[in-house]
N, CA, C and O atoms as CSV, one atom per row, in Angstrom:
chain,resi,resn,atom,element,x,y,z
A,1,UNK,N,N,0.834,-1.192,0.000
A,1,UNK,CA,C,0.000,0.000,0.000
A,1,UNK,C,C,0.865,1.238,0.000
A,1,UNK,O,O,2.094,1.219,0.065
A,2,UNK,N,N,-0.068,2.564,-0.098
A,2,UNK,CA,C,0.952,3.677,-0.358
A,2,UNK,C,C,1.035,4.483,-1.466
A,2,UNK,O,O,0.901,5.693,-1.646
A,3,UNK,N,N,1.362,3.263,-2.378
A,3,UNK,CA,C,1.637,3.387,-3.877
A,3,UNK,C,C,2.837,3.488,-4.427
A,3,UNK,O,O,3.120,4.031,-5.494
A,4,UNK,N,N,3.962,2.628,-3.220
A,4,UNK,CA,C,5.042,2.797,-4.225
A,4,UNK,C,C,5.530,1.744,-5.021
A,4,UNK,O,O,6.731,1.486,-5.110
A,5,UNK,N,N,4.707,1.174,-5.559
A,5,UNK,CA,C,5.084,0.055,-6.196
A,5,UNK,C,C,6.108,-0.983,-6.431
A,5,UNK,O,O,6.583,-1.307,-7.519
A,6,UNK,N,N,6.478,-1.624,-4.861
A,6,UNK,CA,C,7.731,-1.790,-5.120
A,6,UNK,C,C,9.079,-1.245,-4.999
A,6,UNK,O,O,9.994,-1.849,-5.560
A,7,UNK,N,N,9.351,-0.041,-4.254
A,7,UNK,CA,C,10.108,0.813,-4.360
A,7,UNK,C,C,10.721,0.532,-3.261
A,7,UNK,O,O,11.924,0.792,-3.214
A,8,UNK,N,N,9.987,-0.142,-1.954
A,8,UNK,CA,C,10.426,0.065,-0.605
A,8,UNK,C,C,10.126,0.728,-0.127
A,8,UNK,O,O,9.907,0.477,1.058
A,9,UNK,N,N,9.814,2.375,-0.720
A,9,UNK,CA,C,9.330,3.058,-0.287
A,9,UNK,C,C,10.038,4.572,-0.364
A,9,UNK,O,O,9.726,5.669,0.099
A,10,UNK,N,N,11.228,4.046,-1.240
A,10,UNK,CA,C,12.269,5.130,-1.376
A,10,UNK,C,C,11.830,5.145,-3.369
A,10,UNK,O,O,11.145,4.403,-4.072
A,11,UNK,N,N,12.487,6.137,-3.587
A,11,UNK,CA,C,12.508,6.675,-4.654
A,11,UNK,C,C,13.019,7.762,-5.383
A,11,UNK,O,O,12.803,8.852,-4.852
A,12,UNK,N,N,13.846,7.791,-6.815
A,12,UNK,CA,C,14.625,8.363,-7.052
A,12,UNK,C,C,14.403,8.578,-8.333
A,12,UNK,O,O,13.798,7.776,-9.044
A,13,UNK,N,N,15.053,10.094,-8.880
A,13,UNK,CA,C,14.597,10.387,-10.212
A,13,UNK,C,C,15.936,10.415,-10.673
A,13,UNK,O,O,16.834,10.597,-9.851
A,14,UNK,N,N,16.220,10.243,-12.004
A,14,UNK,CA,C,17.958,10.215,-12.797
A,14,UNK,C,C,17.997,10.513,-14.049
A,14,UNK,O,O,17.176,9.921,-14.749
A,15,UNK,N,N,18.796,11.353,-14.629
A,15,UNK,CA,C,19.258,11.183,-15.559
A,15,UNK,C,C,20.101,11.159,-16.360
A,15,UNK,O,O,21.102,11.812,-16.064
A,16,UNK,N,N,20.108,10.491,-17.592
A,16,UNK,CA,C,21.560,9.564,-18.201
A,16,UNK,C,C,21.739,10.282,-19.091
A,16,UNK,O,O,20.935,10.585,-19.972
A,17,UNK,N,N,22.979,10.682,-18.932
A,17,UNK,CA,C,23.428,11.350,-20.270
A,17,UNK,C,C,24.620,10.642,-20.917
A,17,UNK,O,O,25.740,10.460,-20.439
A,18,UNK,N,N,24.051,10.224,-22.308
A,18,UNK,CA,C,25.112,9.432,-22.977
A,18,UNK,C,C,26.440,10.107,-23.160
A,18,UNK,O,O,26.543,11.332,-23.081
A,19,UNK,N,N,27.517,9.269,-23.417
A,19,UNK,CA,C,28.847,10.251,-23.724
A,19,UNK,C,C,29.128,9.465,-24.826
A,19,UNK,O,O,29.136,8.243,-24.976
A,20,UNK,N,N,29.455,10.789,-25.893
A,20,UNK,CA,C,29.645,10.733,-27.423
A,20,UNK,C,C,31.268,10.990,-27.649
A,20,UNK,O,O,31.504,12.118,-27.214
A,21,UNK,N,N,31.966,10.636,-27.944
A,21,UNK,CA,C,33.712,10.746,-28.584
A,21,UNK,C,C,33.333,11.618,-29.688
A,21,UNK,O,O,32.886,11.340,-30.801
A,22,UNK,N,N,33.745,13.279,-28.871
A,22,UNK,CA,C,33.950,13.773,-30.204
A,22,UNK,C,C,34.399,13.637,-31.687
A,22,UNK,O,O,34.379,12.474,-32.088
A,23,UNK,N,N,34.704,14.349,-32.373
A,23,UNK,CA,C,34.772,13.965,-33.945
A,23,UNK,C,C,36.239,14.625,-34.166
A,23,UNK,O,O,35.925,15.813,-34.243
A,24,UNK,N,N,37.085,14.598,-34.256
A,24,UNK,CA,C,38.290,14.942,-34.841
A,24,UNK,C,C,39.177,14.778,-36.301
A,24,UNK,O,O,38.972,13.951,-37.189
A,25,UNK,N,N,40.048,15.657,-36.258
A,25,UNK,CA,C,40.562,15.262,-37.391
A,25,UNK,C,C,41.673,14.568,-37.699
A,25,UNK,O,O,42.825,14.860,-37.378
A,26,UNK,N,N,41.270,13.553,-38.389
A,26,UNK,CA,C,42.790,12.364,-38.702
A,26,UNK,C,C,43.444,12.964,-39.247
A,26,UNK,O,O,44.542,13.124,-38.713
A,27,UNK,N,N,43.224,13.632,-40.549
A,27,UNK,CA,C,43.888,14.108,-41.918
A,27,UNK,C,C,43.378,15.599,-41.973
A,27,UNK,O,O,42.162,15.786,-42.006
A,28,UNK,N,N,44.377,16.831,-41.986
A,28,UNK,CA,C,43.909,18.026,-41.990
A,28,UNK,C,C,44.057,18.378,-42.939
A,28,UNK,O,O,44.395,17.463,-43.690
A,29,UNK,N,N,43.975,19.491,-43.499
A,29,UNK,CA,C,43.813,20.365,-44.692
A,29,UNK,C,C,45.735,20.760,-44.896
A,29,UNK,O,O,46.311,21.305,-43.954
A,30,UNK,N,N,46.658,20.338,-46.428
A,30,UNK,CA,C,47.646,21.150,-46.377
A,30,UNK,C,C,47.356,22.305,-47.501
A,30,UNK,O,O,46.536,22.648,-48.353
A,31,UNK,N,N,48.302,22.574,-47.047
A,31,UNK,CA,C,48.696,24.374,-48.205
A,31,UNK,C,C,48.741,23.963,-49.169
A,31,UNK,O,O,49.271,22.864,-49.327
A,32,UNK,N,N,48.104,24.798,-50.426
A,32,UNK,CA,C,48.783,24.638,-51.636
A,32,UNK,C,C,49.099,25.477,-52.310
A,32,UNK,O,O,48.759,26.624,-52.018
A,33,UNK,N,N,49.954,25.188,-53.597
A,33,UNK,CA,C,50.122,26.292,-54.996
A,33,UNK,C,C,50.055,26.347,-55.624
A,33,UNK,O,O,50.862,25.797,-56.374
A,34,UNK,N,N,48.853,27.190,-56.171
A,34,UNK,CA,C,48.094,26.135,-57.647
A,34,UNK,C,C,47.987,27.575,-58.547
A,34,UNK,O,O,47.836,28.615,-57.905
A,35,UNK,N,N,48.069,27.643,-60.100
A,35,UNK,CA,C,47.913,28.826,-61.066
A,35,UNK,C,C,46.494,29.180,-61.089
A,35,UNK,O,O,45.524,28.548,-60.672
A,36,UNK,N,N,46.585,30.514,-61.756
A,36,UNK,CA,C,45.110,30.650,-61.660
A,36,UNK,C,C,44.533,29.663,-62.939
A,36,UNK,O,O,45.198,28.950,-63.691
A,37,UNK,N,N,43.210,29.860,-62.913
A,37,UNK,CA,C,42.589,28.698,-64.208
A,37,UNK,C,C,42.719,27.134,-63.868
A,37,UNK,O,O,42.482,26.258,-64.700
A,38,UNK,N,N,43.207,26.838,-62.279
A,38,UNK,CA,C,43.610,25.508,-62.506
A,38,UNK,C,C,42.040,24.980,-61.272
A,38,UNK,O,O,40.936,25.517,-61.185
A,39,UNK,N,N,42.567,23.848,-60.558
A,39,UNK,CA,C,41.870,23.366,-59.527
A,39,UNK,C,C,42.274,23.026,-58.934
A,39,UNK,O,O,43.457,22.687,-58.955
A,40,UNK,N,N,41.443,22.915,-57.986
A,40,UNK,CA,C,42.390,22.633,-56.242
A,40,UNK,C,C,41.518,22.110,-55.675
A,40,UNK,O,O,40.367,22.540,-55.612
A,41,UNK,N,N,42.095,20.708,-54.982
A,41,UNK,CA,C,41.464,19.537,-54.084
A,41,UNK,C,C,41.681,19.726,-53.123
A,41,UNK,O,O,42.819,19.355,-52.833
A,42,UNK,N,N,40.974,20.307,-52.085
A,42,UNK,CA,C,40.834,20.154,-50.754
A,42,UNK,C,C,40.167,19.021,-49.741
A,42,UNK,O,O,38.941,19.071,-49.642
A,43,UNK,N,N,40.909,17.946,-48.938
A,43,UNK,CA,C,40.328,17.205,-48.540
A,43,UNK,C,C,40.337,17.336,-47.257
A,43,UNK,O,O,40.899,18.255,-46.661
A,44,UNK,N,N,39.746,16.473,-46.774
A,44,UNK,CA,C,40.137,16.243,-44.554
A,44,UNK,C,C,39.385,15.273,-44.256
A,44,UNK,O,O,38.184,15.216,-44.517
A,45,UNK,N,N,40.106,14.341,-43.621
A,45,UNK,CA,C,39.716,13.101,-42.751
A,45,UNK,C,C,39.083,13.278,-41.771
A,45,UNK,O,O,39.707,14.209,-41.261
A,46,UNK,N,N,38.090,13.007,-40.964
A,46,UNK,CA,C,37.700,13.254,-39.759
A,46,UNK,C,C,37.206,11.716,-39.473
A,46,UNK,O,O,36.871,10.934,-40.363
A,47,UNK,N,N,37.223,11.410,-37.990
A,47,UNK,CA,C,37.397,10.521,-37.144
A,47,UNK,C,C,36.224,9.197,-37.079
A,47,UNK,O,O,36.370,8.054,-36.647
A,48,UNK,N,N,34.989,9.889,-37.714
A,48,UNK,CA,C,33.615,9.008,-37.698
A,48,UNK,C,C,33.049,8.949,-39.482
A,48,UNK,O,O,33.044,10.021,-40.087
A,49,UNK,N,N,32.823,8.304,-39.854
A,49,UNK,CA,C,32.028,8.367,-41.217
A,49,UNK,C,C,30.724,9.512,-40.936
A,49,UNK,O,O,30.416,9.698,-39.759
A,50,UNK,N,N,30.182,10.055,-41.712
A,50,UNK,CA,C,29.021,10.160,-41.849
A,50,UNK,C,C,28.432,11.538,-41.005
A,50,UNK,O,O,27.256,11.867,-40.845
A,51,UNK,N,N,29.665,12.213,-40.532
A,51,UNK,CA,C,29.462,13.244,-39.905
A,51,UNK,C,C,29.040,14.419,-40.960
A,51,UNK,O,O,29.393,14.002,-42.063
A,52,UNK,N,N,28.566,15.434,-41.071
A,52,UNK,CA,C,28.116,16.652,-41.463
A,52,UNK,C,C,29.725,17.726,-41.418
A,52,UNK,O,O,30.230,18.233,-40.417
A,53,UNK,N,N,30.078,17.783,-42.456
A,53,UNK,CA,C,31.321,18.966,-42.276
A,53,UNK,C,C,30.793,20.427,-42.915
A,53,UNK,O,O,29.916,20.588,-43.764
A,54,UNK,N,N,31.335,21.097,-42.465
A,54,UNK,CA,C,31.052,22.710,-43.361
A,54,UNK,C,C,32.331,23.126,-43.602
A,54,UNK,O,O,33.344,23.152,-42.903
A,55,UNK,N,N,32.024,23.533,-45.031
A,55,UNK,CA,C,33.454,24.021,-45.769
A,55,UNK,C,C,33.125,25.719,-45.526
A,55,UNK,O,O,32.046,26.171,-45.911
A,56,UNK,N,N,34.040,26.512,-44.930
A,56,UNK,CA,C,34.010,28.362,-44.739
A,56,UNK,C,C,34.971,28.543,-45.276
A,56,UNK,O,O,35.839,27.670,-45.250
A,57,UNK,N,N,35.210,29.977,-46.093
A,57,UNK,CA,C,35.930,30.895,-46.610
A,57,UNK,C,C,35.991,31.792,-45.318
A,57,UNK,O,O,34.795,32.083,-45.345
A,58,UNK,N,N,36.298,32.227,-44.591
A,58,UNK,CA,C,36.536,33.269,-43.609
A,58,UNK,C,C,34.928,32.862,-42.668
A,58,UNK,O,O,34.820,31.672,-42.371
A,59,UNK,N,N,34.300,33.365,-42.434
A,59,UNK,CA,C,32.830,33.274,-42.058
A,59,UNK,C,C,32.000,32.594,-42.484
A,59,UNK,O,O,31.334,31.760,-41.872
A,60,UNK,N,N,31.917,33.097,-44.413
A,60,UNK,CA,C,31.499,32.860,-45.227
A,60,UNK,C,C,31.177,30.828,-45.225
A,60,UNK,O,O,32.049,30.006,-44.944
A,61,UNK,N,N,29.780,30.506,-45.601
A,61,UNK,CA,C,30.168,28.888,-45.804
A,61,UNK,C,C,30.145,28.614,-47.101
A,61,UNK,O,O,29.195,29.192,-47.630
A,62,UNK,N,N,30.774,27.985,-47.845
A,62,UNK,CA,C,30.752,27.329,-49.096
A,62,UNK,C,C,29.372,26.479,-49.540
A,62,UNK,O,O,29.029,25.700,-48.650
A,63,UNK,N,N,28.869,26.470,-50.230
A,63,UNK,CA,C,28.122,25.730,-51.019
A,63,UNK,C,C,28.550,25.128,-52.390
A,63,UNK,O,O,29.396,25.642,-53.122
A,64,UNK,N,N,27.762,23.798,-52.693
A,64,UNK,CA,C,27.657,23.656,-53.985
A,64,UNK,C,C,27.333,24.145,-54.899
A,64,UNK,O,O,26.167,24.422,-55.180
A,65,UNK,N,N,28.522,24.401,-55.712
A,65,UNK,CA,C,27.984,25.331,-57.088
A,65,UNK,C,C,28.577,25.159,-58.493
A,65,UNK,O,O,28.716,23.975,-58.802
A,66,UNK,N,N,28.845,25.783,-59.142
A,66,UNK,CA,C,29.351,25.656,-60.802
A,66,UNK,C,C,30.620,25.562,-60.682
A,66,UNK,O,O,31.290,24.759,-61.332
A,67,UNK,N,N,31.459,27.019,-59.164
A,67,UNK,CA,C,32.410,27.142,-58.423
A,67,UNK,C,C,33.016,26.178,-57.999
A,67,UNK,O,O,34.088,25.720,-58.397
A,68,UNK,N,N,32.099,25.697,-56.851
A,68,UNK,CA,C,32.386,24.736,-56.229
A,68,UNK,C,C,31.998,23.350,-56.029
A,68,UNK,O,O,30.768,23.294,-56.007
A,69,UNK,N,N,32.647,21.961,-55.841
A,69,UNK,CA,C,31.865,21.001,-55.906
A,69,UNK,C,C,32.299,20.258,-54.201
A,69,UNK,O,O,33.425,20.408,-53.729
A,70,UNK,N,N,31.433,19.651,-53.630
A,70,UNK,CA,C,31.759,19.150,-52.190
A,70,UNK,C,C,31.186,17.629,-52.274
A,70,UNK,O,O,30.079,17.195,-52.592
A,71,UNK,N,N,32.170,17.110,-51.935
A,71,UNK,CA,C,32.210,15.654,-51.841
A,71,UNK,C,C,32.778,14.793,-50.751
A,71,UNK,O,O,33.919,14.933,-50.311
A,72,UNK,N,N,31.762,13.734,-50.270
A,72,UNK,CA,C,32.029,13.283,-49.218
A,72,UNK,C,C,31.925,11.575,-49.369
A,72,UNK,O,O,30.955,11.112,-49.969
A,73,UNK,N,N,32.977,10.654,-48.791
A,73,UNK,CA,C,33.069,9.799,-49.039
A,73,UNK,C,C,33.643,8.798,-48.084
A,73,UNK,O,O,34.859,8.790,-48.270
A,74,UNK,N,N,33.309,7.952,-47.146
A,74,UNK,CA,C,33.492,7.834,-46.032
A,74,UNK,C,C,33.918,9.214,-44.802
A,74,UNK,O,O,33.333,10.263,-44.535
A,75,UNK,N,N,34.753,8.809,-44.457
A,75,UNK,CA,C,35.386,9.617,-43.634
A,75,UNK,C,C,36.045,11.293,-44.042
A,75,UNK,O,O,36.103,12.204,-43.215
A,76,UNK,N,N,36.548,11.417,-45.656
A,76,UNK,CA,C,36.607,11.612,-46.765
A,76,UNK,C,C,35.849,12.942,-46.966
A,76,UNK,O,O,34.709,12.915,-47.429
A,77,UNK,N,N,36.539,14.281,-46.580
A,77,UNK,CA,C,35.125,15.051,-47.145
A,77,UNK,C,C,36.192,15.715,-48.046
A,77,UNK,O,O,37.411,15.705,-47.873
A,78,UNK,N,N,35.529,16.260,-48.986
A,78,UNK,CA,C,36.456,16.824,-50.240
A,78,UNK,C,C,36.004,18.555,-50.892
A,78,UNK,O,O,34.852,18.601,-51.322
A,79,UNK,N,N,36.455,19.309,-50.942
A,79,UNK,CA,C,36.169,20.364,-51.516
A,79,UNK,C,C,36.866,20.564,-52.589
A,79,UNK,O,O,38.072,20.395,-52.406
A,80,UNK,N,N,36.561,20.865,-53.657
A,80,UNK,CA,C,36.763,21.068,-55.245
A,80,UNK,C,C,36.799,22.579,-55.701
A,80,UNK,O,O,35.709,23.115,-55.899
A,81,UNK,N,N,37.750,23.186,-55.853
A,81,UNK,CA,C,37.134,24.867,-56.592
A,81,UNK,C,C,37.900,24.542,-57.546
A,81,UNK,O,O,39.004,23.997,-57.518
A,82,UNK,N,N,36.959,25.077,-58.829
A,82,UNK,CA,C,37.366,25.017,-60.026
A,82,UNK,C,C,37.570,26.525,-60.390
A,82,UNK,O,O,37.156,27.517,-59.790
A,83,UNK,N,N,38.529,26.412,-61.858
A,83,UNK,CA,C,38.473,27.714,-62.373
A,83,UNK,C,C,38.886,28.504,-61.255
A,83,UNK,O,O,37.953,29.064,-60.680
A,84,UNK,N,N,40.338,28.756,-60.664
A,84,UNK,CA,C,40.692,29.116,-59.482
A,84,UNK,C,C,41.129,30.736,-60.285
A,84,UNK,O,O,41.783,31.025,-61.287
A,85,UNK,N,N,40.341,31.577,-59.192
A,85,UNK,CA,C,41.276,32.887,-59.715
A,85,UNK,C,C,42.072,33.656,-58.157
A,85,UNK,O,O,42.113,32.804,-57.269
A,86,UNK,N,N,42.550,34.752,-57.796
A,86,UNK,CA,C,42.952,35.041,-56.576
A,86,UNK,C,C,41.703,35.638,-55.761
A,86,UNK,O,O,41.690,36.290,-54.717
A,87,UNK,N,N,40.911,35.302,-56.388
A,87,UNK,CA,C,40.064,36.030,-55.220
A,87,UNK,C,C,39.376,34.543,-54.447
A,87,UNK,O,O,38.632,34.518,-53.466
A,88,UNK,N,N,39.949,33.257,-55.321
A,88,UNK,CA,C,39.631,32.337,-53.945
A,88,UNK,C,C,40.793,31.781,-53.279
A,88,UNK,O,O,40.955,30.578,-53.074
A,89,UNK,N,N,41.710,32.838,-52.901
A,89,UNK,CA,C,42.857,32.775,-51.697
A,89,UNK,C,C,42.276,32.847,-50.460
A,89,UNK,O,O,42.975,32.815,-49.447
């Protein structure tokens, strides 16, 4: 009786918070030196498949475009600018 169903009579509220291993990077981004008119492969490894990366120019985020192409492939994320002139330094 009571209503604690079993409890003894004690009772307790909790909660679980899972722990996630951040995402890091295996393989970082190197420098390059490329002419204008050419292309440039930008890649980076990160630690889990299937994660969400964002490619930024300063603030700015990159999208897919005519510009640019973004590709991801396991672990593998890849940024592509084509038709390179100096204003994508």
């Amino acid at each position: 009786s009571g209503g604690d169903a079993g409890l003894g009579g004690c009772s307790s509220v909790g909660v679980l918070f899972p722990t996630v291993a951040p995402v890091t990077f295996v393989k970082a981004l190197n420098s390059l030196e490329l002419q204008e008119g050419g292309t440039a492969h930008l890649s980076c490894e990160v630690s889990k498949p299937d994660v969400p990366v964002e490619w930024k120019k300063g603030t700015s985020v990159i999208c897919s475009s005519q510009k640019c192409s973004i590709k991801q492939e396991g672990n593998v994320h890849t940024l592509i600018i084509h038709d390179l002139n100096r204003a994508d330094s």
